[in-house]
Structures are given as C-alpha cells and as structure tokens.
C-alpha positions as CSV (number, residue, x, y, z in Angstrom):
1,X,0.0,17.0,-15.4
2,X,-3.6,16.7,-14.4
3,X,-4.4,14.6,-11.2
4,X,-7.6,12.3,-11.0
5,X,-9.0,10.5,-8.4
6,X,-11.0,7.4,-7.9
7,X,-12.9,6.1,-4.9
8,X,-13.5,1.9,-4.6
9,X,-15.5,0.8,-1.6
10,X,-13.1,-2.3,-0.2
11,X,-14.7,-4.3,2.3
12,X,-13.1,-2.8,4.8
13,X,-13.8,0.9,3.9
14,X,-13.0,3.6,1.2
15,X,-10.3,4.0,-0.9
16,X,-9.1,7.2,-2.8
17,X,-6.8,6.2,-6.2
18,X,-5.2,8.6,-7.2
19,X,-3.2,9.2,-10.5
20,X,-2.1,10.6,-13.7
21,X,-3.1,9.3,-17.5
22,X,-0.2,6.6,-16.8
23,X,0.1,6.1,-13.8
24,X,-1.0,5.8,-9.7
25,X,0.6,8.1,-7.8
26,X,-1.7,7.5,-4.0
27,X,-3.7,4.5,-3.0
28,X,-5.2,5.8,0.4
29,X,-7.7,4.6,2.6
30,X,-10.1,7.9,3.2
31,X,-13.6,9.5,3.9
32,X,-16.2,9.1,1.8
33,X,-16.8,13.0,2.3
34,X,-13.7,14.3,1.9
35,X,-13.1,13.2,-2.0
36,X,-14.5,13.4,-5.2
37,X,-14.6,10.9,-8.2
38,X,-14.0,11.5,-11.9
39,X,-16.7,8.9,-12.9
40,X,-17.0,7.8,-16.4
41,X,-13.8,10.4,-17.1
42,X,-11.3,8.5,-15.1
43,X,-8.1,7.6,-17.1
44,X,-8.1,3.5,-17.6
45,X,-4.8,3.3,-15.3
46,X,-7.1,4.4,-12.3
47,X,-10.1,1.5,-13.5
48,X,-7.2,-0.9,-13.7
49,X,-6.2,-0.4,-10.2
50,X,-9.4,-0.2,-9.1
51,X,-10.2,-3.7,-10.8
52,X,-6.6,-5.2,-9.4
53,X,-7.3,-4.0,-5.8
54,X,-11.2,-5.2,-5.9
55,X,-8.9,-8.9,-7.5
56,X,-6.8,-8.5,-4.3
57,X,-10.2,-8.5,-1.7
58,X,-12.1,-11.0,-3.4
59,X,-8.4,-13.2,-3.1
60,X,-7.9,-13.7,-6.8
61,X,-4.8,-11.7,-7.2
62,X,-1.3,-11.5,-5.1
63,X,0.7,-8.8,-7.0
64,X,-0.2,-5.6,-8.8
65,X,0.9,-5.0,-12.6
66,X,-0.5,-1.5,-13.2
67,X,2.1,1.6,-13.5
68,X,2.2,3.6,-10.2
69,X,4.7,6.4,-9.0
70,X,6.3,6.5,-5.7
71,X,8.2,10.1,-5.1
72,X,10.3,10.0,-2.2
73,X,14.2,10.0,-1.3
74,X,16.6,7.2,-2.4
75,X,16.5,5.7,1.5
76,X,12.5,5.9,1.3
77,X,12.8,4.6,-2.1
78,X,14.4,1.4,-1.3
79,X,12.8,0.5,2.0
80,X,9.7,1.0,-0.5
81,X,11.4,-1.5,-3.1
82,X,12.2,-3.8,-0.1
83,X,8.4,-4.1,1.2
84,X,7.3,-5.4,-2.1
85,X,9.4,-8.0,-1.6
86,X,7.7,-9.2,1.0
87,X,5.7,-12.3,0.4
88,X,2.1,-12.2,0.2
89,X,0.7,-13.1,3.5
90,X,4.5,-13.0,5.0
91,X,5.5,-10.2,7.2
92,X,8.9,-8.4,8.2
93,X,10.1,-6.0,10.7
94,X,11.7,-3.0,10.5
95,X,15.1,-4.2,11.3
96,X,14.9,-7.2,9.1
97,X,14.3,-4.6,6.4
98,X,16.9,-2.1,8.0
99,X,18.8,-5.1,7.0
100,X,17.9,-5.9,4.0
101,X,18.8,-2.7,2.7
102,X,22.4,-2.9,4.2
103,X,21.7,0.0,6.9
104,X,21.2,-2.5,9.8
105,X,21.0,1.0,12.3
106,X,18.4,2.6,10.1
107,X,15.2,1.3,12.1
108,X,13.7,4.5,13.1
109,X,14.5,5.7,9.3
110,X,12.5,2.4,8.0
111,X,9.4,3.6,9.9
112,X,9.5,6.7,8.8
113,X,9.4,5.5,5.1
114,X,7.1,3.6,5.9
115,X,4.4,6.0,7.2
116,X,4.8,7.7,4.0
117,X,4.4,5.0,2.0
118,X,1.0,6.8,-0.5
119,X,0.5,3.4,-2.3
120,X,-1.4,1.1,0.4
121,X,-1.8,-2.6,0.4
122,X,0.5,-2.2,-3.5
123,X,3.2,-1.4,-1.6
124,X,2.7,-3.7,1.4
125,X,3.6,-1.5,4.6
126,X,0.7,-3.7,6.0
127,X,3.2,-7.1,6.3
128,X,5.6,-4.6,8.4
129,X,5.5,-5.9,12.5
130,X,7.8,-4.7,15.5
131,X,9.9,-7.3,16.1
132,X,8.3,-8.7,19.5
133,X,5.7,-9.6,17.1
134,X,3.1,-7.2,17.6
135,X,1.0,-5.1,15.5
136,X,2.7,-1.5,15.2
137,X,1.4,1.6,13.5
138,X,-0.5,1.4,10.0
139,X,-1.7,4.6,8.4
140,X,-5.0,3.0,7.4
141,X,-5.5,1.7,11.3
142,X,-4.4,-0.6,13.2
143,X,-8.2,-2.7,12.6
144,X,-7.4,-2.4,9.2
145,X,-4.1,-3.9,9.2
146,X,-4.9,-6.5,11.3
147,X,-7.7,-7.4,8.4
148,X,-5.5,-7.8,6.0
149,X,-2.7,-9.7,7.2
150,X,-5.7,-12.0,8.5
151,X,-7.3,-12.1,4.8
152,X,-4.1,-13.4,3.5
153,X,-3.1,-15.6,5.6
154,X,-6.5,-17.4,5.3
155,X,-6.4,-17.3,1.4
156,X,-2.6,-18.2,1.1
C-alpha cells in the first residue's frame, strides 16, 4: 500500500497529511524541509482533508467526514474514540477521560495515548488539560495548542 504525503500551510505552521488511496493515516504538524509533497498526484482523500482542515482554520467547519486510520491498541483506541467526543471548543482532562472509558486509574495510560495520537486537531488531543486547569504537553507545542483552543472558543 503506497503512502503519500501532503503539506497545507495552516496559519499557525506546516502540516504533513499523510495517507493511502482511502484513507489518512497521519495529520502532523512538521518542517517544511523535512517532507515532500505529491502535488498534482496526490490521491483525492489527501485534497479532502486538506480542504476540511483549511474549513476548520478559516472557522467554517467543526467535525471531519473524510476516512482516516488510526493504528494503535484497543486502550489507545478508545481514549482516541473518547477525544472525538469532545465538543468543539470544550476541553477534558485526562482523568475525566480515564473515566469515561471506565478505567478511572488509567491517567498516565491516557497520556500516553494521547502523545501518540498521528491525526492532530481530527482527533482533538488539543481539548485535553491537566485537571488544575493548565495547559499540559501537545505534540505540535504548547503555542500551538494554546492557538487553537483560543480559535475555537472565539468562533464557537
């Protein structure tokens, strides 16, 4: 299965799709340098996300209705399933979704699911807070999250 990749310049810095014929598979923030881009040869799933995601920063879209992949274990799998059912502009912590998933001691494993979450602002790791409140780790930066809980909230 052939991999392709994709880059879209967001407003608040490069983005690398990447993904099959059918489907995404990785939606990371990246270096410019570091990737390449299959142009006019990119499969249409890869355009669509590209056109979703550039909906999702000019504040005309909420949710994401292209195919995408997420391979990980069944725990990583459902804390995955769980942050997309967080509410655009809402946020969660990692015990509230420890809970949600019936595994109330599970923090630590949350997080860790979280940091390997390869389908950015889709799968919104971005709404995730410690529970005093605070901003805690995001793979894309800290800067970065802190953009785009603030450009939802101001366009909810």
């Amino acid at each position: 299965m052939k991999l392709y990749n994709k880059l879209y310049r967001s407003p608040i810095g490069m983005i690398e799709i990447q993904g099959t014929d059918e489907q995404i598979t990785s939606i990371l923030f990246t270096d410019e340098s570091e990737s390449d881009d299959c142009g006019d040869k990119c499969p249409g799933v890869l355009n669509e996300c590209a056109m979703q995601l550039d909906e999702y920063f000019r504040g005309k879209r909420r949710t994401f209705t292209f195919p995408y992949q997420l391979d990980g274990t069944i725990f990583q799998q459902r804390v995955w399933e769980a942050l997309t059912e967080i509410s655009y502009a809402e946020t969660s912590t990692y015990k509230e979704i420890a809970v949600h998933i019936g595994n109330e001691k599970a923090v630590r494993g949350v997080g860790s699911a979280n940091g390997r979450n390869r389908l950015s602002i889709v799968v919104p790791c971005h709404r995730i807070i410690g529970s005093n409140g605070k901003l805690t780790g995001y793979a894309g930066g800290l800067w970065r999250k802190e953009w785009l809980l603030r450009h939802e909230r101001t366009l909810k």
